[in-house]
Each structure stands twice: as structure tokens, then as C-alpha cells.
C-alpha positions in Angstrom: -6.3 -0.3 14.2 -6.2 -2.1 11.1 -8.5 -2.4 8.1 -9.3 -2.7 4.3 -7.4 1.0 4.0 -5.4 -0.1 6.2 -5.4 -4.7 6.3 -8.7 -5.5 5.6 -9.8 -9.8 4.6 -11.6 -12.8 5.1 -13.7 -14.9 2.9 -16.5 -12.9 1.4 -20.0 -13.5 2.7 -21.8 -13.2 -0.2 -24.9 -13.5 2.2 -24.1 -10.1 3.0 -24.9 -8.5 0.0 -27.8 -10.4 -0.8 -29.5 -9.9 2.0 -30.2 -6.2 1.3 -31.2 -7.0 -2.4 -33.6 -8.7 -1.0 -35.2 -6.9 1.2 -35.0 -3.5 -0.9 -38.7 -3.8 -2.8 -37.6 -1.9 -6.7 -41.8 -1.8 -8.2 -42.6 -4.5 -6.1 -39.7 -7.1 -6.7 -36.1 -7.0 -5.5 -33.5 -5.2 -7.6 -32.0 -7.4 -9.9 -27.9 -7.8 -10.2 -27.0 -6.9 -13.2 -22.6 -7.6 -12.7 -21.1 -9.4 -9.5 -17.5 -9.1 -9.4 -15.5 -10.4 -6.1 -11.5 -9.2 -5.8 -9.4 -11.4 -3.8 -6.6 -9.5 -2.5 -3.4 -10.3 -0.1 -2.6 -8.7 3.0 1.2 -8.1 4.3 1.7 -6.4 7.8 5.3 -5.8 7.6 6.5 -7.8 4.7 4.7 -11.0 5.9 1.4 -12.4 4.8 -1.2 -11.2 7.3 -4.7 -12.1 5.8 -6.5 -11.5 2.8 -8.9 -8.9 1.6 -12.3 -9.4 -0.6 -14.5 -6.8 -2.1 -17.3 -7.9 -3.8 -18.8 -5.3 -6.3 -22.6 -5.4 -7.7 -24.1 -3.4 -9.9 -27.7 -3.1 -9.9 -30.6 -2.8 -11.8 -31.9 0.8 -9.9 -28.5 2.5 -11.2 -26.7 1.5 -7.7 -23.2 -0.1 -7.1 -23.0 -1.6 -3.6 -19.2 -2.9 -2.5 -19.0 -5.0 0.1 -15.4 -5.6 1.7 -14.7 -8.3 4.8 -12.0 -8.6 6.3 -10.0 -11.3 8.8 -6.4 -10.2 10.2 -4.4 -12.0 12.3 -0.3 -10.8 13.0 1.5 -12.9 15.5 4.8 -12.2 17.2 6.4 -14.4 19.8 4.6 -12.6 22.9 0.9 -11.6 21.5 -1.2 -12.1 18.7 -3.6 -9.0 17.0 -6.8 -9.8 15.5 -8.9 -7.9 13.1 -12.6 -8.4 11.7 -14.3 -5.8 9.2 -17.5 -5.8 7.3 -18.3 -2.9 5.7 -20.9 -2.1 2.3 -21.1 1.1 0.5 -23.5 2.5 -1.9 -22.8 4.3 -4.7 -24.9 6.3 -7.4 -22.8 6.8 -10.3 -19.8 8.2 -8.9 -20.6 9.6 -5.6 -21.5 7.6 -2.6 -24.4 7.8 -0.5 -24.4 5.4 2.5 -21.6 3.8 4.2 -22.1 1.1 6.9 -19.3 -0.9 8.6 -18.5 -2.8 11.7 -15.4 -4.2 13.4 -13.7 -5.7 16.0 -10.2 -4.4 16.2 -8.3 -6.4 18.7 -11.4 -7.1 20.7 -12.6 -3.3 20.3 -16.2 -3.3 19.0 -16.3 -0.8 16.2 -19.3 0.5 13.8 -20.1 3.4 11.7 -23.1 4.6 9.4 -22.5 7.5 6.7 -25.8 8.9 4.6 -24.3 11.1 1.9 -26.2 13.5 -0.1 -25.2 17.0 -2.4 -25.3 18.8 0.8 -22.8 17.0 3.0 -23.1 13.6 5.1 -24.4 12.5 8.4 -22.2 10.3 10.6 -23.8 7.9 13.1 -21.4 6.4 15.6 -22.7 4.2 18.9 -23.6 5.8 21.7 -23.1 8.8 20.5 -25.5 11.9 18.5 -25.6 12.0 14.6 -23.3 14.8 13.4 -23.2 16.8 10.3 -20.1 16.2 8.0 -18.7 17.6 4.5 -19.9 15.7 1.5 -18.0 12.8 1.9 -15.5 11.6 -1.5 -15.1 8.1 -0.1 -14.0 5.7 2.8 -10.7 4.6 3.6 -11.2 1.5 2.0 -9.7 2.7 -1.6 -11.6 -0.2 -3.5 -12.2 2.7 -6.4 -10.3 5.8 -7.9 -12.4 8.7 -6.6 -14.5 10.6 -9.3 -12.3 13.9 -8.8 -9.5 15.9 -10.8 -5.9 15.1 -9.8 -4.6 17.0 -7.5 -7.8 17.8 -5.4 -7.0 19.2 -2.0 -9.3 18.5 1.1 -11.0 15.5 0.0 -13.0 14.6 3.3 -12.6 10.5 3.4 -14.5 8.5 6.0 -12.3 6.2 8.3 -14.5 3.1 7.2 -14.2 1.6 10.6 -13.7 4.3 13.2 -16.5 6.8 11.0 -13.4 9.5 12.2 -13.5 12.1 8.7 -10.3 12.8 7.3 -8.9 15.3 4.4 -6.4 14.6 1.6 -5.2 15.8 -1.6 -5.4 13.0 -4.3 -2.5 13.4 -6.7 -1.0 11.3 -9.6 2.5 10.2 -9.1 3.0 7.9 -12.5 2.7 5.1 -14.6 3.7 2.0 -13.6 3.6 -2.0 -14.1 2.2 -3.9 -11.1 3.2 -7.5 -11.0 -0.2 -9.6 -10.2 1.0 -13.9 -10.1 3.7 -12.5 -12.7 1.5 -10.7 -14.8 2.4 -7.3 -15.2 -0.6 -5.5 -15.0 -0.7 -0.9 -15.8 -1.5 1.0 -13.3 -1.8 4.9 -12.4 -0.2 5.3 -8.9 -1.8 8.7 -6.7 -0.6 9.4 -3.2 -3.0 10.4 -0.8 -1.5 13.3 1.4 -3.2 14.5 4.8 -4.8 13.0 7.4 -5.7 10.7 5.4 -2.4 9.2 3.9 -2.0 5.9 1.2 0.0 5.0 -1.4 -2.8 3.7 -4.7 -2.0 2.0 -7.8 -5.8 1.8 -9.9 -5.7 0.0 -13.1 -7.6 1.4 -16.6 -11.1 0.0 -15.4 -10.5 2.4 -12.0 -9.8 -0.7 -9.6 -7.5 -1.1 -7.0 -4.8 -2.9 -7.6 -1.9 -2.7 -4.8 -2.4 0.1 -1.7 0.4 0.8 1.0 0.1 2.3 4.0 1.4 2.7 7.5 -1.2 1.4 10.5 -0.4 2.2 14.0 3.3 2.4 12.6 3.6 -1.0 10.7 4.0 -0.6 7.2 0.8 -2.4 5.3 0.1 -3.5 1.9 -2.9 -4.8 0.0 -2.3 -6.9 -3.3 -4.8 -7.7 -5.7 -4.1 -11.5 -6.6 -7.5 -13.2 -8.3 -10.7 -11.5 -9.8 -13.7 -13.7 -10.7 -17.1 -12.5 -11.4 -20.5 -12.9 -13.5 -22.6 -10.3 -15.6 -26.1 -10.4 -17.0 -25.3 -7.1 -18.8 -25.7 -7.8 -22.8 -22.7 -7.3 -24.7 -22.7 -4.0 -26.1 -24.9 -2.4 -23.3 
């Protein structure tokens, strides 16, 4: 199957987001969005463009982050053609998440998955199915920030942000290196992920992802940031 971790796109609904700032009551009022930034990223399923990938991050007033990734995938080849639809929004208290809820159709497969995450460990609810106890989770397979945790860390357990499957890897920094974004090189820390869980990451200095390879049901996968736009309310020296 393939997703933001591994092809993830489509035009972000912004709806999407909003909707749950408006409904969650913060001393009677809706919280109040305090930065909006959306990343546009490419998609390439075997060297050719496949779709493109948006995650739009807000930061609210109640100390939460929320991302919100969609995602839109089509590959073609002369005798079948693979589709792929994701919507999926984490939340995030400083640096650790606490809910994850996605869902997806993956080739006409119905997918969806709903983490809660506390100190304790996480909670995994899947359809049809009973809710079952999980380590604490560090974050889903959909990458969009570098993980709160030292270099080198083994047995990170990663949510599969479509399937809700948990995985393990070590996260460990490989280099320094210049990432070409519309010809602009751009610095980036690169960290392999190594387990079940496996990626190639490049995260600039303000911990974002910039270019992710990977290797879905044996096609080799890429994710290139190309275009960030955004908005802040935030006073300047806040």
C-alpha cells in the first residue's frame, strides 16, 4: 500500500483542520490558530511523478500542533492503473504525540486507524476489531517531523499511519547534506530509519521534512518538498 511514508498527496482540505478547531470549546470559544503552515511536496513512484503530498501544520493557542496530511496517488502502467487516497491528522503536545487518526482507500481497500497516546503507552483502534494496548508511540509513518529522541535510538515503535500496524526502528544520523528544492540548495541532516520500519529522511534546521525515500510493496518511492506557504499570528519575538 502506499502513503504519505510511503506516496502520500492531494490538494489539502483545509476544511479538515478547521473543522475540529471548531468544534473543540478552549473556555468557552474555539482555540485560536496561532501559525498555519501548508508543505506542498512531489511524489515519484519509480522515478516518475506519481502525485503530490500536502501537510498542513497548525499550531494552536492550547499548546497543541495538529498536522494534517492528504494524499491523492495515481501510477499507471499499460495494463492497470493503482489509486491511493489518505487523510490522516495528528496531535501533538510539545514533542510527543497524542492522537493519530487516518483513513484511506488503498487501491479500493478501505483503510482507518485511531491512536490515543499517553506517558503510559497508546491505544490502537482499528474497524471491526477490539482496542489494543501498544508501546508509547514516537510517531506515524508519515515522517512530516524529526522525532524528539537522541540519534541512534533503537526500538522506536512507529505507527503505520494507514494500516494502525506498529513498527520498531532505530533512528540514526547518516550526514550533512544539500537538498536541491526548484534549484535551491537547501541543508539538511539525513537519518535512516532501520527495522520494520525502514526510510531514508533528510529534515532541514527548523526539524521539517524535506525529501523521504522508501521502498512500497517493492517500488522505490520518494517524497520531495517543492513549495511552503503559510501565515502566523505569533508576534515577532514570541
Amino acid at each position: 500500500m502506499l502513503h504519505n511514508s510511503r506516496v502520500s498527496s492531494i490538494v489539502c482540505v483545509a476544511g479538515f483542520c478547521l473543522g475540529w478547531l471548531l468544534t473543540a470549546p478552549a473556555r468557552g470559544q474555539a482555540p485560536r490558530v496561532l501559525a498555519d503552515e501548508v508543505r506542498e511536496y512531489d511524489v515519484f513512484v519509480k522515478g516518475k511523478t506519481a502525485g503530490k503530498t500536502f501537510v498542513r501544520i497548525s499550531d494552536i493557542d492550547d499548546g497543541t500542533t495538529i498536522a494534517a496530511t492528504d494524499a491523492n496517488i495515481k501510477v499507471e502502467s499499460w495494463l492497470y492503473t493503482y489509486r491511493y487516497e489518505y487523510h490522516g491528522r495528528e496531535v501533538w503536545r510539545g514533542n510527543h504525540m497524542v492522537d493519530a487518526n487516518s483513513h484511506a482507500v488503498d487501491d479500493g481497500k478501505k483503510l482507518a486507524a485511531h491512536a490515543t497516546v499517553n506517558e503510559h503507552g497508546s491505544v490502537i483502534e482499528l474497524p471491526g476489531k477490539n482496542p489494543q494496548a501498544a508501546p508509547n508511540l514516537a510517531m506515524t509513518t508519515n515522517y512530516w517531523r524529526l522525532p524528539d529522541v537522541p540519534p541512534g535510538t533503537n526500538n522506536l515503535a512507529i505507527m503505520d499511519s494507514d494500516s494502525g500496524a506498529i513498527l520498531t526502528g532505530s533512528f540514526k544520523r547518516v550526514g550533512s547534506e544539500q537538498i536541491n528544492v526548484n534549484g535551491r540548495p537547501i541543508a539538511c541532516i539525513h537519518f535512516r530509519v532501520a527495522g520494520t520500519a525502514k526510510a531514508e529522511l533528510w529534515f532541514d534546521d527548523r526539524s521539517r521534512l524535506v525529501r523521504q525515500q522508501t521502498v512500497e510493496d517493492g517500488y522505490p518511492t520518494e517524497l520531495l518538498l517543492t513549495r511552503i506557504r503559510g501565515n502566523t499570528e505569533v508576534p515577532e519575538g514570541r
